[in-house]
N, C-alpha and C positions, 0 to 999 in steps of 0.2 A: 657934371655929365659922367655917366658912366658906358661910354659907348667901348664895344670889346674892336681895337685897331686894327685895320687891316693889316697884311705881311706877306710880303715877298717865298715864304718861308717855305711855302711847297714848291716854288719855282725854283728856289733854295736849293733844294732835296735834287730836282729834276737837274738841274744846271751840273752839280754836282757827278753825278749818276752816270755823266758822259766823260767826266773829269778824265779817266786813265785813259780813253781813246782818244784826248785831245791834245796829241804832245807834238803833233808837227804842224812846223808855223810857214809853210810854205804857201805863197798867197794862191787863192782861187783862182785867179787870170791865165796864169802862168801854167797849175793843175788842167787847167781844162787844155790850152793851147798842146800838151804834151799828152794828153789822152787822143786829142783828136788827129794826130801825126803818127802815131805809134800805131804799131803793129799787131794784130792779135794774140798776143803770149801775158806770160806773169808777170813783167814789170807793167804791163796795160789795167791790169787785176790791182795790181800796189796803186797804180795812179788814181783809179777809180775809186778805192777805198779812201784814200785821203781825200778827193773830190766831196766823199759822203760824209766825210769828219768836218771839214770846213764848212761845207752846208749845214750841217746840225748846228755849229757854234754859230752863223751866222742866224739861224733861228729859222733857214730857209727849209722847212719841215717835207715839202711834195714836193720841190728839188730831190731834194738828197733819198728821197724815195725813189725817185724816177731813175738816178743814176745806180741807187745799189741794184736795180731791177734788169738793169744794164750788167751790171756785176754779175749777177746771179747768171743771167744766161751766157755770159762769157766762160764763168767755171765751168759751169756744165758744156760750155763747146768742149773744153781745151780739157776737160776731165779733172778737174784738178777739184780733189777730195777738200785739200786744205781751203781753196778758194772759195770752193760751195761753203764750208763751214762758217767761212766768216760773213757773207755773205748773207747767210741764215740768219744769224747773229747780229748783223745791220739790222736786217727789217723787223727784227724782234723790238731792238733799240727806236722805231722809226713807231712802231706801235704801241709801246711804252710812253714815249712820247706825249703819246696823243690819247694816251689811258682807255686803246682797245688790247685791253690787257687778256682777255682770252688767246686773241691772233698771236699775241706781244711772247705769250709764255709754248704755244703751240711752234713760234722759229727758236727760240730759245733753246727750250728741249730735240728740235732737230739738231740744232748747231750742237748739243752736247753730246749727243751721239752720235756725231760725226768726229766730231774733237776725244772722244774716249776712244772709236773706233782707230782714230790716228796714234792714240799713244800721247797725243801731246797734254799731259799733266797742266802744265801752265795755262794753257786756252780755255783750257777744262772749266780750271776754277775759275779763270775768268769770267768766263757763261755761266757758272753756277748761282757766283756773286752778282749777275742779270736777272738770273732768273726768280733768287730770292727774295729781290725790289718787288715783284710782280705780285709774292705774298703780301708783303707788308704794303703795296699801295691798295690793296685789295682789305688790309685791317685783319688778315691773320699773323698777329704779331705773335704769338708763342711759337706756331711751326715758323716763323721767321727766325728767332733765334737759336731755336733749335739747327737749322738749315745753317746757319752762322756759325754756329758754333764747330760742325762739320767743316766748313769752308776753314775754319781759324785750323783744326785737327789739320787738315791736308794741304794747307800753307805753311803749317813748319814741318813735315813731313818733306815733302819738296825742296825746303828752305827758301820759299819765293818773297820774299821779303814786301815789295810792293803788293803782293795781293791779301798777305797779312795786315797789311796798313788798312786796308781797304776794307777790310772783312770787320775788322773792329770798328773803323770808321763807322760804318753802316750800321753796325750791331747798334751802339752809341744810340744812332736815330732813331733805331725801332724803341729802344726804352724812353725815349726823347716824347716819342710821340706817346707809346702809355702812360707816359705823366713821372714817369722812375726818373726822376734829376740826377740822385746820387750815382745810381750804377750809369745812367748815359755820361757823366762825369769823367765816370773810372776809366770807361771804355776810349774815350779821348785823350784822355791821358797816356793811356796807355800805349794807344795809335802815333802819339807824339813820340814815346819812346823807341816805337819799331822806327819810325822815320829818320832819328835821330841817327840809326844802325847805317842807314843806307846811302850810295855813295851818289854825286851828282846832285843837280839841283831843285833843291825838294819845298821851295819857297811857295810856289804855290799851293802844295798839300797841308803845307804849314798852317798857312792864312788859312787854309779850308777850316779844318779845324780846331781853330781862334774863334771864326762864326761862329761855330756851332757851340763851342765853351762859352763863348758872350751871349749866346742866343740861351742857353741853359740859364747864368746867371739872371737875363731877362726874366724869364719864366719864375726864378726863385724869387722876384721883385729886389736882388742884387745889384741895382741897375748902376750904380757908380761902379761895381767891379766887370760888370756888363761892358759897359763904354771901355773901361782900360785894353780889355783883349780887343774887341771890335774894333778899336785903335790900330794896335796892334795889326791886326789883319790888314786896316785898309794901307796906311804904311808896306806893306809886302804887294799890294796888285797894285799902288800907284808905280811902285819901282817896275811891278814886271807889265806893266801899261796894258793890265788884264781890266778893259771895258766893264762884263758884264758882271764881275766880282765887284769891280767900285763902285755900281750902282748897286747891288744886291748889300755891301756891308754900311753905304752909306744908308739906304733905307733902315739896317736893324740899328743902327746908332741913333739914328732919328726916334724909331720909335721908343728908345729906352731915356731917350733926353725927352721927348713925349711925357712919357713917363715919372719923369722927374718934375715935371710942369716948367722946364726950361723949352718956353716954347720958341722964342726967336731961335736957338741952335738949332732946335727940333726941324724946325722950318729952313733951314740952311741944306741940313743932308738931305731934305726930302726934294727940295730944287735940286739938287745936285744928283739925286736919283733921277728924278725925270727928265737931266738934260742928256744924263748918259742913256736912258730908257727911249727917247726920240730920236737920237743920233743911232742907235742900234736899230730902230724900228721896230721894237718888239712892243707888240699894242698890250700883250697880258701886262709889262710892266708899268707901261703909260697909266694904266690905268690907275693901278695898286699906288701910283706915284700920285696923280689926281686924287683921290680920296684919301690919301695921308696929308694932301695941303689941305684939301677942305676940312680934315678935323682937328688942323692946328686952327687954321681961323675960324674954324667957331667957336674954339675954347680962345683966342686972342680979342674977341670980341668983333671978328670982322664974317660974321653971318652972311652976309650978301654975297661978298666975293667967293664964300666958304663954297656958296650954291652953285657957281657957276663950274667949277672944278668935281665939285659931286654929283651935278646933272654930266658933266663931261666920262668921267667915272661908269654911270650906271649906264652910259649909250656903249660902253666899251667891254662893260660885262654883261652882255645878253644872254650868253651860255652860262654862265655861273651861277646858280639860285647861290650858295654860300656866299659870296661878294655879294651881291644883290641885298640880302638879306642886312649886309655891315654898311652898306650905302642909306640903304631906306633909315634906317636907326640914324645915322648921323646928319640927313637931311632933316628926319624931324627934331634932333637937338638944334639946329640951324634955326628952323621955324619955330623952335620954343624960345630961341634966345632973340626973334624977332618980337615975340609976344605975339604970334599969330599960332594960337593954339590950334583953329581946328585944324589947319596944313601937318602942325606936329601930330597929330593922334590921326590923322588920316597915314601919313607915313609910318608910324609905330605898327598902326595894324596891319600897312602891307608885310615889314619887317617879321610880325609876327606870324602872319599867314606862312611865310615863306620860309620861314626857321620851322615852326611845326610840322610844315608838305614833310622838309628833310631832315627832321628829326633832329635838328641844332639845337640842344637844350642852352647850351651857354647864350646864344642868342633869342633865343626863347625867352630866356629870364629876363636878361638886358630890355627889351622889346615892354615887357611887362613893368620891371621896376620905372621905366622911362613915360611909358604912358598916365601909369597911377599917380604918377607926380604932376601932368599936366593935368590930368581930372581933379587933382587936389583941387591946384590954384581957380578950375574953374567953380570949386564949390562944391560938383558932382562929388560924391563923399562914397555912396554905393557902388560905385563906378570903382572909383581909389579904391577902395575895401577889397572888392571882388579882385582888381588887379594885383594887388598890393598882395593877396591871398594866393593867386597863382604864382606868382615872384615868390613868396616863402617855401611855396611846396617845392620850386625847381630847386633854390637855393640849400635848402636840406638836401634833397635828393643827391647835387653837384657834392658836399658838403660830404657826405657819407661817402659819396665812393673815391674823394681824394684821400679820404682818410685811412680808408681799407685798401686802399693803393700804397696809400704809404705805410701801411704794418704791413702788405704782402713784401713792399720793395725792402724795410727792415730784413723783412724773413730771409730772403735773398739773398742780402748781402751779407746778412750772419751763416745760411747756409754754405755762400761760395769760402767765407775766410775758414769754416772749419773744416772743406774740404782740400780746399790749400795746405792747412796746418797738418790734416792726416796725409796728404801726401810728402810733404817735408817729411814728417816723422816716420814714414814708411820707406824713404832715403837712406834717412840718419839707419834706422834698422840695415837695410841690405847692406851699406857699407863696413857696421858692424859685423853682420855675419859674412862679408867679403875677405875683411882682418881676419875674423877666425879662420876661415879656410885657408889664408893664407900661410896664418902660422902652425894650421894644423900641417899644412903641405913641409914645411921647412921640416917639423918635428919629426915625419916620417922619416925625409931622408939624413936627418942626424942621429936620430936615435937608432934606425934599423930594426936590431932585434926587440926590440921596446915598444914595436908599431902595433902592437895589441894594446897595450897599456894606455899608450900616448891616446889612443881614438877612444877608447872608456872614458878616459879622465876626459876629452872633449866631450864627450854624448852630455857627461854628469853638467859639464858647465855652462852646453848649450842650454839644455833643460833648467836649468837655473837663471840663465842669460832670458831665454823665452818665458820664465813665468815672471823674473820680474817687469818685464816688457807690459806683460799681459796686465800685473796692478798700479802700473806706471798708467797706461793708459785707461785703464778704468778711473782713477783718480783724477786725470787730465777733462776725460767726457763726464765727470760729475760734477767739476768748476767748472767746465762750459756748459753743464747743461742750467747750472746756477745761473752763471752770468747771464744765459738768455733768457731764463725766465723773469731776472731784475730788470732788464733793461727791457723785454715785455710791460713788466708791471709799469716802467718809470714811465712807456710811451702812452699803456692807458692812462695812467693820472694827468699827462699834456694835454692830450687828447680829450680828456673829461671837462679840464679846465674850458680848454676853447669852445666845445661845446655850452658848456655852461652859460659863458658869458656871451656865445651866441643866440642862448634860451633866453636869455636877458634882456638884449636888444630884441628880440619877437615878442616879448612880454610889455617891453615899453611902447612898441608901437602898437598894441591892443588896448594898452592901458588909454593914451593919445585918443584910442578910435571912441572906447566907451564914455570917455568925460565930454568932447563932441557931440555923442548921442546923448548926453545928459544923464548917465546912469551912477552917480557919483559914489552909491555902495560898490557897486562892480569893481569902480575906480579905486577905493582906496584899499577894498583888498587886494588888487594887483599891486600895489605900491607897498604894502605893508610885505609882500611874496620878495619882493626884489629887495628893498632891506633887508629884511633875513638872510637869505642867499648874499647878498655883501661884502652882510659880516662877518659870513663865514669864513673862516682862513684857514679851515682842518684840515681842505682840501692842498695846501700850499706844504703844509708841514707834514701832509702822504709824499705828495712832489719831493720834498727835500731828501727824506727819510731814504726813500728807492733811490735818488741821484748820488746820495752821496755812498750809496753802496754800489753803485757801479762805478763814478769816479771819484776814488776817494781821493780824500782831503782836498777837496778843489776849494771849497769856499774857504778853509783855512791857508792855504795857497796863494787864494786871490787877495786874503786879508792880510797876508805876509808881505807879499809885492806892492800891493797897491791899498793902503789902507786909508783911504778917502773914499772909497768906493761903499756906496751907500747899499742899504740891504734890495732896495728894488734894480738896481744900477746889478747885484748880484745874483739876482732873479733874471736879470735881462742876459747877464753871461752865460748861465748854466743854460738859457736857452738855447746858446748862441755854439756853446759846448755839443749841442744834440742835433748839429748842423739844421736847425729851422731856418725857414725863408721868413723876410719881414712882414708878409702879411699875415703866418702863424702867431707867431712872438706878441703882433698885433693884438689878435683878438685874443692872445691868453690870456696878455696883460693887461687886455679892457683898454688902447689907448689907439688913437688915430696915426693912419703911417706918416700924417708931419711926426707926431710925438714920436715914434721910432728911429724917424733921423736926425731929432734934437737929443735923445737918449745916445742915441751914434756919438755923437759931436761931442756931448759932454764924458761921456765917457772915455773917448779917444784924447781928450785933455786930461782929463786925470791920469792915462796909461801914458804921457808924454807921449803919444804917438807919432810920426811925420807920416804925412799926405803919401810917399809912398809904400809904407808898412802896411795891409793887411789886418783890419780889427776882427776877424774871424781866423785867420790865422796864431793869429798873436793868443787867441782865446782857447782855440782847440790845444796848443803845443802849452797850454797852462795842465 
């Protein structure tokens, strides 16, 4: 089955998104009993804001509307500039929410010009970093990071240390969701470092962004280093007995042990998601928790039961054409694995109608490749073809643009390290000419009458200090401008490879369709096309040629340490060196992702590895 899983993942984002407003643990009961005794002033304004903080984490969405609304006109009795603001900034939060992101960005930007008009820098960026979410839930993800990037600018400026956390955090997601693994990596990482800096208890922010690095490896089909972090996290909200975090990281472990075809585990976190998802009463999770049971059990072979949990599912996601669309697909795997076809192509075509309405290409495909396989088995052959033909064309299409994703995200991140390097080196410069001035300063007042002299002989040395500058760095940007055009070339030849071998597998299955139609000349030129292409290996030793000019001497390295290690075992390294995920690696190497995790295994024994070590760490530090 190749059904694309549900996930928790934007509820993720949202859950998240509330995260630095949710730091006081004082209960509901008690918030209301002391709003409704008190008096009209500003500690009545404090009460009422934490009223609306607890109603959001409680998921009570027109509660906590009703009271910031209460809010709102309280500031504006008592005048209170700061109260209005934040107040604005509620109901921007309240319509965010609920993705009327027009309203959501219209309080937002009032609260922020009330918050600049107060001087308070900190509130500031706090709302800025709201109002950013608003691009990026909307998919303008480049002014999203550009707007980030601003927020990171005027968080160390400030020195606010939590909203720098925050700002990268978030940045992180916006390349998460364009597909950039590497740079949402760094950005996590590096958010881990600011948090590190900061004092008090950061355990929750922590685990936040454990998710999201296991959710990353997930996506790279990493999924054993997936589990490790996501581990990790749930370990941090079982201690801080954070409800909707244990349900949200038990789900992404489930899906990544999903993933691994460990389906009993799989099936463990995903109960354990919906018992936390019932007891919270949040029906968006029930749901997302009901159709991850039912596509364990219809890959467990328990089809029947799979149904009742996915009927439960789709009465849960009315609103959602995208769920809707991942329900219908996995019900008709249900009724294919009944052997009641027409149910399965009846539900495929709702699937596909509904991925089409909303422009879902991935489910679009999925929808296609799923149905063409039941027309197979009914014989329907024109049916398959015509399917099977729409499934190639999304497939390429998907195909191409992760891959011009991944030379634009190369491009990026060789841009950002060479403008890191020219700022180092524009450092290392001013501090040199900070020494000179200093020692020209000493020379005046020792020398005196020689203060003519003394500034010549500096002018001659600066002008000497500055042109060798000037061929120091010319020489510097003509190795980097090498090194990127190798490491260009080395990702076309990758790039070429996978393709190739994915023109291979479209050419097998034409070949299949014409010997079928009985066209046996047809047939054995395609077969004679694909032995040639094979044979070829020139393309391997282009690969080699460019790798080892960007990282030299690795295979002689790797044949120094570990000299068991076979020549394809060393093709699998230098992949592994160019940080690919296993389903690139996959299709370079023409081999199925069991064979990628039996290459794993084998390999990890001949490196003496242990279970906690790192086989991509261990490869890149080669």
């Amino acid at each position: 089955m190749k059904t694309k899983n549900l996930t928790l993942f934007g509820l993720f984002f949202l859950c998240i998104s509330f995260y630095s407003w949710g730091q006081e643990n004082q209960k509901l009961d008690s918030l209301i009993q002391s709003y409704e005794t008190q008096a009209d002033n500003i500690d009545k304004l404090t009460t009422l804001h934490k009223i609306f903080i607890q109603q959001l984490r409680n998921g009570k969405i027109s509660e906590a509307k009703r009271y910031v609304k209460i809010q709102l006109k309280l500031a504006e009795k008592l005048n209170s500039e700061r109260g209005k603001a934040k107040a604005l900034g509620n109901l921007g939060i309240i319509y965010n929410s609920t993705y009327v992101l027009d309203s959501a960005r219209y309080y937002y930007e009032k609260s922020c010009k009330l918050w600049e008009k107060l001087g308070d820098k900190g509130e500031l960026l706090s709302m800025k970093n709201s109002l950013i979410k608003v691009e990026q839930l909307e998919g303008n993800y480049d002014k999203a990071l550009e707007m980030y990037d601003e927020a990171i600018e005027m968080a160390m400026e400030i020195g606010d240390g939590i909203e720098l956390f925050w700002a990268k955090r978030d940045k992180a997601t916006v390349y998460m969701e364009k597909g950039n693994y590497e740079l949402a990596l760094r950005e996590f990482l590096f958010s881990l470092k600011v948090l590190d800096t900061l004092e008090g208890n950061n355990q929750k922010q922590k685990g936040d962004v454990l998710i999201g690095i296991g959710r990353i490896e997930g996506l790279r089909e990493n999924y054993d280093t997936s589990v490790d972090y996501l581990n990790e996290a749930l370990e941090i909200f079982i201690a801080e007995k954070n409800t909707t975090y244990e349900c949200i990281t038990n789900t992404e472990i489930g899906l990544s042990l999903f993933k691994m075809k460990e389906y009993d585990k799989s099936l463990e976190h995903f109960k354990k998601a919906l018992e936390f998802s019932v007891e919270m009463e949040r029906d968006n999770f029930i749901a997302i928790s009901y159709a991850n049971i039912g596509m364990v059990l219809v890959e467990n072979g328990n089809p029947e039961q799979a149904l009742d949990y996915l009927n439960k599912s789709l009465k849960l996601n009315e609103n959602s054409k995208s769920n809707q669309s991942n329900i219908y697909t996995i019900i008709g795997d249900a009724y294919n694995a009944k052997n009641n076809y027409k149910q399965a192509i009846e539900n495929y075509t709702y699937a596909i109608k509904i991925s089409d309405s909303i422009g879902s290409i991935n489910e679009l495909k999925t929808g296609y490749e799923s149905r063409a396989l039941v027309y197979e088995k009914l014989g329907e052959f024109n049916k398959a073809f015509a399917d099977q033909k729409e499934f190639q064309i999304l497939n390429d299409s998907i195909f191409n643009t992760n891959k011009s994703r991944q030379i634009e995200e190369l491009r990026t991140i060789y841009e950002t390290e060479k403008k890191e390097q020219q700022i180092a080196f524009q450092e290392k410069e001013i501090t040199v000419l900070e020494q000179e001035a200093k020692i020209s300063h000493q020379q005046r007042w020792l020398l005196g009458g020689g203060m003519s002299l003394s500034i010549l002989a500096l002018g001659f040395g600066f002008y000497g200090f500055r042109q060798k500058t000037k061929r120091n760095q010319l020489e510097k940007d003509k190795v980097e401008a090498e090194l990127d055009f190798k490491k260009k070339e080395l990702t076309t030849h990758a790039l070429h490879l996978a393709k190739k071998n994915e023109v291979l597998e479209n050419v097998k299955l034409k070949a299949k369709d014409l010997k079928l139609q009985g066209d046996t000349k047809g047939y054995q030129e395609l077969i004679k096309t694909i032995n040639f292409d094979q044979q070829d290996d020139k393309n391997w030793e282009s690969f080699t040629q460019y790798f080892e000019q960007v990282h030299k001497d690795f295979a002689k390295n790797v044949k120094n340490k570990y000299p068991d290690v076979t020549k394809n075992e060393l093709r699998f390294m230098a992949l592994l060196k160019m940080n690919m995920s296993s389903k690139e690696i996959a299709t370079i190497l023409n081999i199925s992702p069991d064979g990628i995790k039996k290459a794993r295994q084998r390999l990890r024994k001949k490196m003496a590895l242990t279970p906690e070590i790192s086989l991509e760490n261990t490869v890149l530090a080669i």
